[in-house]
C-alpha positions as CSV (number, residue, x, y, z in Angstrom):
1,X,89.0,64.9,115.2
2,X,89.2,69.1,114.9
3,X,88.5,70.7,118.2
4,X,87.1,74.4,117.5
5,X,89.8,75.4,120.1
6,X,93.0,74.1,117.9
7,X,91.2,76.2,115.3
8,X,93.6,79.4,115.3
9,X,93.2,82.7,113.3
10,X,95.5,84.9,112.8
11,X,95.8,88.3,114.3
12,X,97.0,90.1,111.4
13,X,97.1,89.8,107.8
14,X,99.5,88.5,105.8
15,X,99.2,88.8,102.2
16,X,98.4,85.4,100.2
17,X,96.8,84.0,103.7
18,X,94.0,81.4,103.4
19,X,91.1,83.1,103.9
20,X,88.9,79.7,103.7
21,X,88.1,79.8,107.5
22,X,86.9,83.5,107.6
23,X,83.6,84.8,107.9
24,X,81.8,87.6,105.8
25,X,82.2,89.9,108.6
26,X,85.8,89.1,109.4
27,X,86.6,89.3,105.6
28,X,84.5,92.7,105.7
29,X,86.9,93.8,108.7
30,X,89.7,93.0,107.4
31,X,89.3,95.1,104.1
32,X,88.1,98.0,106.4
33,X,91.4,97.6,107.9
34,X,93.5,97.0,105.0
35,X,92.0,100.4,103.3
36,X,92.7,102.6,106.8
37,X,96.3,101.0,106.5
38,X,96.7,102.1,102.5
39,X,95.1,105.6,103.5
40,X,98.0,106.1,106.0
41,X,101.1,104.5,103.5
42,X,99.5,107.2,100.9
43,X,99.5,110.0,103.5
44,X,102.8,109.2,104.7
45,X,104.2,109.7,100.8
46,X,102.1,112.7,100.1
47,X,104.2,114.1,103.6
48,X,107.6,113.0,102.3
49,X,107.0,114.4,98.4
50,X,106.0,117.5,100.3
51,X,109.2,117.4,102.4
52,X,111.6,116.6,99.4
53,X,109.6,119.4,97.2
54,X,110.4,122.0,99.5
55,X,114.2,120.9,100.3
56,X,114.5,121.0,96.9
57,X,113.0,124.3,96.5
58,X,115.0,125.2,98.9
59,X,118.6,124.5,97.6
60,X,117.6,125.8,94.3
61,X,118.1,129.4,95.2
């Protein structure tokens, strides 16, 4: 009836996915992923507080 081949994952993640036809590994992966992705997002803000602290430092004067 299911042919292993009609079986298709998804390439990314989306959040609230069903994540019944994972494996352990491809779980594992994915939250390896998802924690590089949230390092970056909280790198980027750190950057743009940094930014905004020293315009504002900046027009202070």
């Amino acid at each position: 009836m299911f042919d292993d081949d009609q079986v298709r994952k998804p390439k990314g993640h989306e959040v609230g996915m069903i994540l019944d036809a994972m494996s352990v590994e491809e779980l594992a992966d994915r939250i390896a992923m998802l924690e590089g992705e949230i390092a970056r997002l909280k790198a980027a803000i750190d950057s743009k507080q940094k930014s905004k602290s020293a315009a504002d430092a900046f027009f202070k004067l």
